[in-house]
BAKOLZA-843570 format. One record per residue: residue number from 1; x negated, z, y negated of N, C-alpha, C in turn. Coordinates in steps of 0.02 Angstrom, whole numbers, plus 50000, padded with zeros to 5 digits. Layout:
(NUM; (X; Z; Y); (X; Z; Y); (X; Z; Y));
...
This chain:
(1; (46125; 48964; 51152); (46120; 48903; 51191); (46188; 48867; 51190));
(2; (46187; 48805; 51176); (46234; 48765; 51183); (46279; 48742; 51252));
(3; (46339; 48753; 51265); (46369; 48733; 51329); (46413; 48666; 51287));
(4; (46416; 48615; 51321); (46472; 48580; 51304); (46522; 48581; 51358));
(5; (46597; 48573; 51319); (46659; 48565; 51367); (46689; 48515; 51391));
(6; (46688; 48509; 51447); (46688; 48424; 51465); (46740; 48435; 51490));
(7; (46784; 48383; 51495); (46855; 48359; 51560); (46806; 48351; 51631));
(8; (46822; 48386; 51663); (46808; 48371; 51750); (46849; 48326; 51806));
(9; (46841; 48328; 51808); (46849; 48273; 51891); (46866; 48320; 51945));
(10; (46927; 48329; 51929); (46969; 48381; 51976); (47010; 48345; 52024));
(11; (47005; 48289; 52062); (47012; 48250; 52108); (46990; 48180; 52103));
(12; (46991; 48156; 52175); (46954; 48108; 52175); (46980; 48047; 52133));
(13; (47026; 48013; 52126); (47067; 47974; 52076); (47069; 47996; 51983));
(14; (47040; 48045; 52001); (47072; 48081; 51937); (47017; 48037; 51861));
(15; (47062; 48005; 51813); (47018; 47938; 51762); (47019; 47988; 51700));
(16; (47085; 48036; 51684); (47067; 48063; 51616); (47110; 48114; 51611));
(17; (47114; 48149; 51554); (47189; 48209; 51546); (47217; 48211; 51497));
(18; (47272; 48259; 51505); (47303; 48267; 51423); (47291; 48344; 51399));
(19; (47268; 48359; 51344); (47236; 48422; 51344); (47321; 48460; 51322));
(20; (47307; 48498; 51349); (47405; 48546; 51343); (47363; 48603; 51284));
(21; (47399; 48655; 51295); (47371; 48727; 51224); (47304; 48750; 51239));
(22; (47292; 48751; 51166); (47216; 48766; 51186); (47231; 48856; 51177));
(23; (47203; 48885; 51219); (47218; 48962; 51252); (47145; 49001; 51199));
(24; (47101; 48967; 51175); (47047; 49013; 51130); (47062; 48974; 51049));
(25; (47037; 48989; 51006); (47028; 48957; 50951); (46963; 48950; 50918));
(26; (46944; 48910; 50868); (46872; 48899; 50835); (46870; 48975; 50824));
(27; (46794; 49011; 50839); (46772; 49059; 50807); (46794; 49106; 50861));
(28; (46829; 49108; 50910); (46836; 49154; 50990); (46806; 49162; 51000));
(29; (46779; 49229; 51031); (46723; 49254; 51098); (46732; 49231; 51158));
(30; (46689; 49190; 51211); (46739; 49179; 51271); (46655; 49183; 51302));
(31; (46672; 49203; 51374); (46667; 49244; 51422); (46659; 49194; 51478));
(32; (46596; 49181; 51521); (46626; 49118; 51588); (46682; 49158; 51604));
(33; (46709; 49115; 51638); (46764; 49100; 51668); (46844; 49109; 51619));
(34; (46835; 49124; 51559); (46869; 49117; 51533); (46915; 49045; 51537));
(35; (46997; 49065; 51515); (47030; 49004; 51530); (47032; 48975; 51450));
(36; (46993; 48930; 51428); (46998; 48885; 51353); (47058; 48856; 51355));
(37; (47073; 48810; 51387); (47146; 48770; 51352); (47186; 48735; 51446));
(38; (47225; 48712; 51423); (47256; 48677; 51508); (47254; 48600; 51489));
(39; (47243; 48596; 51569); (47227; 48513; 51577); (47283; 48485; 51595));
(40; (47328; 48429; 51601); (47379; 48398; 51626); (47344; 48357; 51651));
(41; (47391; 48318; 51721); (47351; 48259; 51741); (47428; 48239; 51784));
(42; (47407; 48175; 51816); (47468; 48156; 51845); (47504; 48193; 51903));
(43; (47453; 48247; 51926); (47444; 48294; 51989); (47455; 48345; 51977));
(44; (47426; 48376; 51930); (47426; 48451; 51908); (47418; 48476; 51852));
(45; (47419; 48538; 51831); (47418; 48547; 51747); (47378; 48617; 51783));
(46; (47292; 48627; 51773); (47250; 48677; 51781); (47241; 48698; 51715));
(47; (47204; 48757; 51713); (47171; 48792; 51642); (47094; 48766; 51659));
(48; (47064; 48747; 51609); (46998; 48725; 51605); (46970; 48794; 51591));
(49; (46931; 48834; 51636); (46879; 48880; 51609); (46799; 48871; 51593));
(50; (46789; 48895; 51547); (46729; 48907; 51495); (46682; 48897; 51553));
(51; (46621; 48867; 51559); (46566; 48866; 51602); (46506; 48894; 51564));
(52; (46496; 48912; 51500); (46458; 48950; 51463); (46484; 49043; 51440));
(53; (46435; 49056; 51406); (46467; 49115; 51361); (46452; 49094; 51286));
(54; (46466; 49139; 51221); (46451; 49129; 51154); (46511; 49122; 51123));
(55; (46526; 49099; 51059); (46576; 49069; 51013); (46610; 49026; 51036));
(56; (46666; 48989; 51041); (46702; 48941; 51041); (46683; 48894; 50969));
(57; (46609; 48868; 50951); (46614; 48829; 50906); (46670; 48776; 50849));
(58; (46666; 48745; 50907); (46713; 48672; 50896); (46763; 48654; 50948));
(59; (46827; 48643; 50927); (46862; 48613; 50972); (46864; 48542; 50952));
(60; (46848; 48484; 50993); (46827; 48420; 50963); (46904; 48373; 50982));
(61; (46972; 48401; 51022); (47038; 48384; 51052); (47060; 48420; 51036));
(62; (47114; 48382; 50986); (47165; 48431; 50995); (47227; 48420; 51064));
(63; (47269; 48462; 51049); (47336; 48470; 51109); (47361; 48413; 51105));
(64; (47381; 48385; 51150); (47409; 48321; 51184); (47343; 48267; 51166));
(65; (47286; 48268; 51149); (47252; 48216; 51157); (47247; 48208; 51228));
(66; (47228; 48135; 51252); (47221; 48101; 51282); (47140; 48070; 51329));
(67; (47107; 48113; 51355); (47036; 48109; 51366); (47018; 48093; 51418));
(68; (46950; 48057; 51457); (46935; 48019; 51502); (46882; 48066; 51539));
(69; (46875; 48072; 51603); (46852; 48123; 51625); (46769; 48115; 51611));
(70; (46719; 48192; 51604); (46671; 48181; 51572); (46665; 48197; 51499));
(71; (46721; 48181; 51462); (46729; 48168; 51371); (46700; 48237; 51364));
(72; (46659; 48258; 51305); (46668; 48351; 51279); (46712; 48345; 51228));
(73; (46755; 48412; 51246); (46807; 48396; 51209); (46806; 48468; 51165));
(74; (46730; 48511; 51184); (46729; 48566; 51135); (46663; 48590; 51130));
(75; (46630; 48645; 51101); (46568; 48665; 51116); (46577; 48721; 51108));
(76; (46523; 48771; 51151); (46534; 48861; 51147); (46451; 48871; 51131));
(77; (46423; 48892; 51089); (46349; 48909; 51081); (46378; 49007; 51048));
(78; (46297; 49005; 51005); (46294; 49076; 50987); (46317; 49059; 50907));
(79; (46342; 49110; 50873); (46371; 49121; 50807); (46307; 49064; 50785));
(80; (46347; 49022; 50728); (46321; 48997; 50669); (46268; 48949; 50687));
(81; (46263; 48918; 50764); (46227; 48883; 50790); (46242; 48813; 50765));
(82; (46191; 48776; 50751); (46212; 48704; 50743); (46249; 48652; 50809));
(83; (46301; 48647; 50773); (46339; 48591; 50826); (46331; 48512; 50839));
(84; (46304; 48505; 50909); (46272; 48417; 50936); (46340; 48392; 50896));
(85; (46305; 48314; 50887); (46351; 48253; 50873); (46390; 48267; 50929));
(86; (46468; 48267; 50940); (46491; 48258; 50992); (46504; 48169; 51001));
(87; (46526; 48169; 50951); (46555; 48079; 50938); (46506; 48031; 50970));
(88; (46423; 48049; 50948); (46384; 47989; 50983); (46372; 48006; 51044));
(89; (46392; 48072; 51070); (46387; 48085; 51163); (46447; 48063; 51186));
(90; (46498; 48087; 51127); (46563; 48043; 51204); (46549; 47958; 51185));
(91; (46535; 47939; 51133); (46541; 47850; 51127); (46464; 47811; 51188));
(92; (46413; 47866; 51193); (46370; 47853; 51246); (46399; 47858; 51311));
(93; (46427; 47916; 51320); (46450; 47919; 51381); (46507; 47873; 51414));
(94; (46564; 47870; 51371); (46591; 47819; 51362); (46565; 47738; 51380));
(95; (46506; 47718; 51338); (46469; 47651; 51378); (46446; 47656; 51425));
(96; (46427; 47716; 51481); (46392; 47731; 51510); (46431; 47708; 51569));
(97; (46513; 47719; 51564); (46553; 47728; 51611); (46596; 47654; 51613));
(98; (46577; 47634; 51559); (46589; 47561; 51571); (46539; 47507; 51595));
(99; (46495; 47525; 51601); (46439; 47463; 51638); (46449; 47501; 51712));
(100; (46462; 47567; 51728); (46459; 47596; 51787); (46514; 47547; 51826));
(101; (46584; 47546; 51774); (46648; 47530; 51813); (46638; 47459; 51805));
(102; (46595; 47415; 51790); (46583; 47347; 51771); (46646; 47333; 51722));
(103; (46672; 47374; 51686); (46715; 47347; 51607); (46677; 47320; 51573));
(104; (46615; 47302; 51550); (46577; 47270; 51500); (46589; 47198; 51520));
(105; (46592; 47177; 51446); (46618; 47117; 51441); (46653; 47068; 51457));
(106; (46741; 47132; 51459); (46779; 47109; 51459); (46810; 47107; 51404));
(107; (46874; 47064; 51381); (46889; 47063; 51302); (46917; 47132; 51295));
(108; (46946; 47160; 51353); (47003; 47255; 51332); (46953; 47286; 51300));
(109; (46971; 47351; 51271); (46920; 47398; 51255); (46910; 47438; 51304));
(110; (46861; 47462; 51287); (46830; 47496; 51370); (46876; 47594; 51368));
(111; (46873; 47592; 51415); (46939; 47628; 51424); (46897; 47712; 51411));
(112; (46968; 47717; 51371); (46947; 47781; 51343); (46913; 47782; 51272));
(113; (46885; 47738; 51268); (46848; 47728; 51183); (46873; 47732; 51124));
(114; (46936; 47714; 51129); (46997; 47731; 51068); (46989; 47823; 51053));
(115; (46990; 47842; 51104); (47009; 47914; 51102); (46921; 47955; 51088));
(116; (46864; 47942; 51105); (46811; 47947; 51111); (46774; 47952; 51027));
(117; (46796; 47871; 51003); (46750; 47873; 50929); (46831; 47862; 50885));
(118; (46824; 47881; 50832); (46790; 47945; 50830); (46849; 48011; 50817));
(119; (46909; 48003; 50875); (46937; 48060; 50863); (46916; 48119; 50896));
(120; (46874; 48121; 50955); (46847; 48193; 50960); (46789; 48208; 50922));
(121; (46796; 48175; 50843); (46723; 48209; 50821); (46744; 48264; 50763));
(122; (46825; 48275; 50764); (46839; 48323; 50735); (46926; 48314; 50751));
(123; (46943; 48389; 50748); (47011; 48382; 50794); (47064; 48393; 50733));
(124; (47140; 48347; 50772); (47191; 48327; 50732); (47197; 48368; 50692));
(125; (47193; 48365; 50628); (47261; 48456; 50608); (47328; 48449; 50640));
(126; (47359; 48418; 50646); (47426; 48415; 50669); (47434; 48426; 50756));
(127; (47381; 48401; 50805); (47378; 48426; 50867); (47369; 48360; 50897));
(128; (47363; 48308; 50879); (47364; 48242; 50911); (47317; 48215; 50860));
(129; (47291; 48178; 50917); (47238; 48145; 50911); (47232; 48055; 50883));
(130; (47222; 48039; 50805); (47234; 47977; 50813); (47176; 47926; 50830));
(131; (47191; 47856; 50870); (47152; 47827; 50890); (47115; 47771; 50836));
(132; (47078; 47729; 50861); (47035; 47681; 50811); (47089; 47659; 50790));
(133; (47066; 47639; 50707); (47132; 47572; 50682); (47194; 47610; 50683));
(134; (47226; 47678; 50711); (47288; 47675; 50694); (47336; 47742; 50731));
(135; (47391; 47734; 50738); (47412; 47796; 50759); (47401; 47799; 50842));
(136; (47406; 47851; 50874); (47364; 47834; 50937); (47462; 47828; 50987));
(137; (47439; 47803; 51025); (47482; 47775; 51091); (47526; 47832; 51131));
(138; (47587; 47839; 51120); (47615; 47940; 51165); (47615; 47906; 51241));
(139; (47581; 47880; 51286); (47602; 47863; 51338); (47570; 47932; 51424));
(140; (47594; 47917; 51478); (47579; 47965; 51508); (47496; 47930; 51549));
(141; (47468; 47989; 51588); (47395; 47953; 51623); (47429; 47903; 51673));
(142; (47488; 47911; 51715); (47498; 47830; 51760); (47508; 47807; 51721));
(143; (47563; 47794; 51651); (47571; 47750; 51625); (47500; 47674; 51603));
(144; (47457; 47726; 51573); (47395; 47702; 51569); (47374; 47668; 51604));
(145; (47364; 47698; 51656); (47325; 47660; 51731); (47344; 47610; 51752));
(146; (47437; 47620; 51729); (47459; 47558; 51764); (47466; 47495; 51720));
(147; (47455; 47505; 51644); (47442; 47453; 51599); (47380; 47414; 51601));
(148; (47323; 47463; 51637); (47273; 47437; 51636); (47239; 47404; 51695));
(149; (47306; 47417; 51762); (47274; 47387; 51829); (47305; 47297; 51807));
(150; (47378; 47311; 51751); (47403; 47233; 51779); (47376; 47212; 51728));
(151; (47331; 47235; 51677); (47291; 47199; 51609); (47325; 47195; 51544));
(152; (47384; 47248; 51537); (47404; 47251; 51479); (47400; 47292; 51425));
(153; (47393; 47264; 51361); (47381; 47323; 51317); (47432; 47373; 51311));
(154; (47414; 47430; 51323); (47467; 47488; 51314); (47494; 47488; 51248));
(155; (47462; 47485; 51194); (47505; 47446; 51112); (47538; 47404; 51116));
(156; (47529; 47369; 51166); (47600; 47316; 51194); (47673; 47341; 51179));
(157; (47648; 47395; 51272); (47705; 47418; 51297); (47753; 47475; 51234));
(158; (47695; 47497; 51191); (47707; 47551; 51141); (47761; 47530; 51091));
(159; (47763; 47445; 51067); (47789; 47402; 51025); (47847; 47397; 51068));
(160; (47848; 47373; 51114); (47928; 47370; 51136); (47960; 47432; 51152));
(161; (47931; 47496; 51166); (47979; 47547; 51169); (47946; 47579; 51123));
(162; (47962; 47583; 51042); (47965; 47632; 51004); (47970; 47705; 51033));
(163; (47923; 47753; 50998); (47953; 47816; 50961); (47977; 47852; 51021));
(164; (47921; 47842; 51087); (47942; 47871; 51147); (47877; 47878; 51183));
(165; (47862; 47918; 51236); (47791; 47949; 51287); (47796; 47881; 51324));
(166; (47757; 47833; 51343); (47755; 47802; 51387); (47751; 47834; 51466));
(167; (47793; 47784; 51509); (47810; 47810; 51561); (47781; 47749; 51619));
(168; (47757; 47756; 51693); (47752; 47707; 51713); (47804; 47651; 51740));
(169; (47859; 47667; 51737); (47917; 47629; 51720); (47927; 47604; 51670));
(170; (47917; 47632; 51600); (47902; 47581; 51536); (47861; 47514; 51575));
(171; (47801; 47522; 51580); (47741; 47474; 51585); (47767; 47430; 51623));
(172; (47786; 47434; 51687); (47836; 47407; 51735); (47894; 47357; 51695));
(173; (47939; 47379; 51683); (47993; 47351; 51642); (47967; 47299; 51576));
(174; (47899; 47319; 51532); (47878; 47277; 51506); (47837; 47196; 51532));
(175; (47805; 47199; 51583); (47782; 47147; 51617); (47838; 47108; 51659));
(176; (47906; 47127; 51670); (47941; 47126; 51706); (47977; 47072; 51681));
């Protein structure tokens, strides 16, 4: 039986994470309650444990991707089981959460979708995750939030500070 691994909603504010080391690898035995990989968030850095048993199929994130809560970011079934599209469940889920948050049809992209199609439909070799169109954005989850409360593109803020993690003081200093 198929479990998928989703990012949770480990407080009430909480919009997405950064996936830290993943603690099993493709082809692991894992066990509920097993700890799969750690979550970062602006609050806390938890271990995500396994809510199934079976294989560690697919890891669909790699380390330091960037994911919106909800996303599956892995699957655990039985040996040699066929693995769901993940890509057209997170890009559904994904729209799902934008007509919820009324983002539809606004010109931004709906948040989280860069990271959604189609880099969790197979994970970085290198550990990072690149986004649509291009290399993906190093910024932190406030940083994000806060590009996206005053309406700016975080590729903005990314262009004026080169070759650095966005910070919410970047974002700040750029509108500034």
């Amino acid at each position: 039986m198929i479990t998928r691994i989703t990012i949770p909603q480990a407080f009430e504010n909480m919009e997405e994470a950064t996936i830290g080391a993943w603690l099993k690898a493709e082809g692991d035995t894992v066990a509920v309650g097993d700890a799969l990989c750690e979550l970062i968030t602006e609050k806390t850095t938890f271990p995500l444990e396994a809510e199934g048993a079976g294989v560690l199929l697919r890891i669909a994130a790699g380390e330091k991707s960037i994911v919106p809560v909800g996303a599956i970011i892995g699957v655990i079934g039985d040996s040699g089981e066929a693995v769901p599209d993940i890509g057209t469940e997170n890009a559904a889920q994904a729209r799902a959460s934008a007509v919820k948050a009324g983002n539809i049809g606004e010109s931004k992209t709906v948040v989280g979708a860069p990271l959604l199609v189609p880099s969790l439909s197979v994970p970085a070799a290198s550990g990072a995750a690149s986004g649509v169109g291009g290399s993906r954005v190093r910024a932190t989850p406030a940083a994000r939030r806060a590009a996206r409360e005053r309406g700016i593109a975080i590729e903005d803020v990314a262009a004026a500070f080169p070759g650095k993690v966005l910070s919410e003081d970047d974002v700040a200093r750029f509108q500034g």
